[in-house]
NUBA-502321 format. One record per residue (C-alpha): residue in three letters; x, y, z. Coordinates in steps of 0.02 Angstrom, whole numbers, plus 50000, padded with zeros to 5 digits. Example, Ala and Ser with C-alpha at 12.3 -4.5 7.8 and 13.67 -1.06 7.14 Angstrom:
2
ALA506154977550390/SER506844994750357/
This chain:
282
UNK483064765047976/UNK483114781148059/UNK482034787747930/UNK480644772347973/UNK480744777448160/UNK480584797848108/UNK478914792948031/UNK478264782648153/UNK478694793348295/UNK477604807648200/UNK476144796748155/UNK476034794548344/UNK476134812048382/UNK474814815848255/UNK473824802348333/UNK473744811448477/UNK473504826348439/UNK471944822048350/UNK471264809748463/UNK471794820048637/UNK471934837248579/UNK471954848048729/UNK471544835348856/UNK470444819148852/UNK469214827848972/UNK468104813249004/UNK469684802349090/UNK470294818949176/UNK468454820849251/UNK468154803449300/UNK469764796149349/UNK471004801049503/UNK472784805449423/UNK473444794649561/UNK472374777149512/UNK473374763049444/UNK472814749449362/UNK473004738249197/UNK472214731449054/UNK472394716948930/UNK472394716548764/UNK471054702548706/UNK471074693148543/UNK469344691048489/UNK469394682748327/UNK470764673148229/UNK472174678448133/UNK474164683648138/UNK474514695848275/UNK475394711948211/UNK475904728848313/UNK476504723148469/UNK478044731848468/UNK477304748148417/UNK475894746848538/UNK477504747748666/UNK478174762248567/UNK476254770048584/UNK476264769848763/UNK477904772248817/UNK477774789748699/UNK476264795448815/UNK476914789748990/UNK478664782749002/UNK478194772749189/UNK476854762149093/UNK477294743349105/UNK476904729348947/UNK477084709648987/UNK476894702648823/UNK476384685348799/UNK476384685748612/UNK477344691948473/UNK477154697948326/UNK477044687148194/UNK476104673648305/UNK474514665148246/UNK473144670748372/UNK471564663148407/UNK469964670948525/UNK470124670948698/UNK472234673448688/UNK472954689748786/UNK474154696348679/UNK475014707748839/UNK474514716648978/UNK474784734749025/UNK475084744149183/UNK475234759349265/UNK474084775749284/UNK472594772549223/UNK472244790049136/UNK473654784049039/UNK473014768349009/UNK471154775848940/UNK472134788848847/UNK473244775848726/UNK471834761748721/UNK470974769048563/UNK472744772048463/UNK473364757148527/UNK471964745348451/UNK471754755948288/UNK473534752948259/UNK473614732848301/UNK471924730048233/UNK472384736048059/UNK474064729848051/UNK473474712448102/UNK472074715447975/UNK473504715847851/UNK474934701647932/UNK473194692047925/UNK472714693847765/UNK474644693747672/UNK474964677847747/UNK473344669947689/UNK474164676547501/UNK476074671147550/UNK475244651547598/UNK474534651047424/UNK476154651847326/UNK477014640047453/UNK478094627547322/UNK478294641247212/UNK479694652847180/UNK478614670047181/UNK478544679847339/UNK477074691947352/UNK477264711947359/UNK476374725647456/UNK476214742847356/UNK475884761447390/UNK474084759247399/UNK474134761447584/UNK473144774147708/UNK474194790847702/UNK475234792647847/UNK475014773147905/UNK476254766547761/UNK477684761847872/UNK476714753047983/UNK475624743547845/UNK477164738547760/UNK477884731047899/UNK476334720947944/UNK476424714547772/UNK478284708347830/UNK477434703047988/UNK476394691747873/UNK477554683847776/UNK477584693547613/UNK479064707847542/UNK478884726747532/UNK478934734647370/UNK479684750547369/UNK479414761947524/UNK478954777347407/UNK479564789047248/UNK481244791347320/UNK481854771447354/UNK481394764747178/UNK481404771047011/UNK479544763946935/UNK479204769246776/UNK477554766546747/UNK476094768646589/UNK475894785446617/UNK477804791046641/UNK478194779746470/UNK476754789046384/UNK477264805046431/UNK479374803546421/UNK478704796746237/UNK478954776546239/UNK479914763046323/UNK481614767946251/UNK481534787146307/UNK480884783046495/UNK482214769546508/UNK483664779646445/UNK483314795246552/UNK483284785246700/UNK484944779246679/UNK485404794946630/UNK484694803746789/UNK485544790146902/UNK487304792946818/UNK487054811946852/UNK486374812647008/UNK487534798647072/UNK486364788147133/UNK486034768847158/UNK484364763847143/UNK483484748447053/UNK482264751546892/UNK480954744746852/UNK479904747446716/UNK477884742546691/UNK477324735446509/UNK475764732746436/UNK475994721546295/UNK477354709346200/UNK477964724346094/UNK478444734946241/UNK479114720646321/UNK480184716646191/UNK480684734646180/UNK481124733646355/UNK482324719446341/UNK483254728146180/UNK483454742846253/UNK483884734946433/UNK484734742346582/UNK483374737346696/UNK483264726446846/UNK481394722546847/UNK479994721546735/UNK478294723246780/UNK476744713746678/UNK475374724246672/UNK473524715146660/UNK474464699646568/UNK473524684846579/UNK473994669446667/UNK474314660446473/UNK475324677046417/UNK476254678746585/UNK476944658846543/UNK477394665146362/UNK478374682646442/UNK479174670946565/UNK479644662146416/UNK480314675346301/UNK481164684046475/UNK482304668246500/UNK482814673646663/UNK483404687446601/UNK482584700646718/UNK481644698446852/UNK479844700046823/UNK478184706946914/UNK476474702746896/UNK475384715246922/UNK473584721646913/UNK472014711346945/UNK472774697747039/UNK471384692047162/UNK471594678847295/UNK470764664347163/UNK472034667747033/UNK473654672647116/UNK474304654147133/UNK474164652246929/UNK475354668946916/UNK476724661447031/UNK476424644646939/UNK476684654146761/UNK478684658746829/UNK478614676346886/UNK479824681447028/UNK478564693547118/UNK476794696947107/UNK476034714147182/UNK474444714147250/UNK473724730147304/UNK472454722647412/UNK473544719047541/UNK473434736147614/UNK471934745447528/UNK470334737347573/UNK470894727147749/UNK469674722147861/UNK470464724948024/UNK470694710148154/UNK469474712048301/UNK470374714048468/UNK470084722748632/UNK470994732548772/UNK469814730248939/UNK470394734349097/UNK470714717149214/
């Protein structure tokens, strides 16, 4: 957890330091460092409200004495015309966070929007639907938790929380069987405890994957919906199992329908339109 807040803490700073850089010269010209004031943050078109609590986190990091009333949380269905909070204090502080502020909660509601449009289509079935690492660099922490925001499950964080072995890993370690067995053998060495999974292309390195075993999860690559039924099939509950690759918004339901525990769907987080919003002054 610590970890999460590190990253978050230096996004912001980054933020900042790109955005502000050595002073935000228009406010400082225009504005009295003595004016207070505040301004509300306006919903302007429908969706699932995301980034509240790191909006606070945003402003509190830049002036400690600003103020936030929030009306709604995250996680709240919004519709135009709703004020999510309101802000107050100095209003060079104010005109200095607005821009972060929104990029932040727009995007992140883009995404809580979006994942629980996916997480309403597999209502009734048992598959939950998974974020991945196809996220903006730097952002991932706060992507992945407005895909918790909406409803759906994080995949692994990164490299170092997850052992995926993937096409290209199994290609290069030389087939199912070698990738598997190192990993185990790395874990035992190294002393650590962290899940495998393993991503197969076909029945043959399916079945290659369940001799050999040793592995939590299994991850269908490109199977169709009529060869995902027959894996789920041969699997037996054996392993959990991942669809993955392809899976659009028209299609998803027929993967959770075919048995699979999880379904990935890197959409979630790399081509989000974000949720329109606004931070005006009252």
């Amino acid at each position: 957890m610590m970890e999460v807040e590190n990253l978050i803490k230096n996004l912001i700073e980054l933020a900042f330091a790109e955005d502000i850089g050595d002073g935000d010269h228009t406010t400082l010209c225009s504005i009295p460092a003595t004016e207070e004031g505040s301004s509300r943050l306006l919903i302007k078109e429908e969706g699932i409200l995301a980034g509240v609590e790191i909006a606070k986190v945003v402003f509190h990091k830049f002036d400690p004495n600003l103020k936030v009333e929030v009306f709604i949380e995250d996680g709240t269905h919004v519709e135009p015309g709703e004020v999510a909070f309101v802000v107050s204090g100095k209003v060079q502080s104010l005109l200095q966070t607005e821009r972060l502020v929104l990029n932040i909660m727009q995007r992140m509601s883009g995404i809580a929007t979006i994942t629980n449009k996916y997480v309403k289509l597999l209502e009734g079935t048992n598959a939950k639907v998974l974020d991945t690492r196809k996220t903006t660099p730097g952002m991932r922490m706060l992507e992945k938790l407005a895909v918790k925001t909406g409803g759906g499950e994080n995949h692994r964080i990164g490299l170092f929380d997850m052992i995926l072995l993937k096409d290209n890993h199994v290609d290069f370690a030389g087939g199912i069987e070698n990738a598997i067995t190192r990993a185990k053998q790395y874990l035992k060495e190294k002393n650590k405890d962290l899940k495998i999974e393993i991503e197969v292309r076909n029945f043959e390195e399916l079945n290659e994957a369940l001799r050999v075993g040793g592995v939590d999860r299994i991850m269908l690559d490109n199977f169709t919906v009529e060869d995902t039924r027959r894996a789920v099939e041969i699997v037996n509950g054996r392993v959990e199992l991942e669809s993955s690759g392809g899976i659009t918004f028209d299609t998803i339901r027929e993967y959770a329908l075919a048995g699979v525990d999880y379904i990935s769907v890197g959409a979630l987080t790399h081509s989000v339109k974000s949720l329109d919003m606004s931070l005006k002054a009252v």
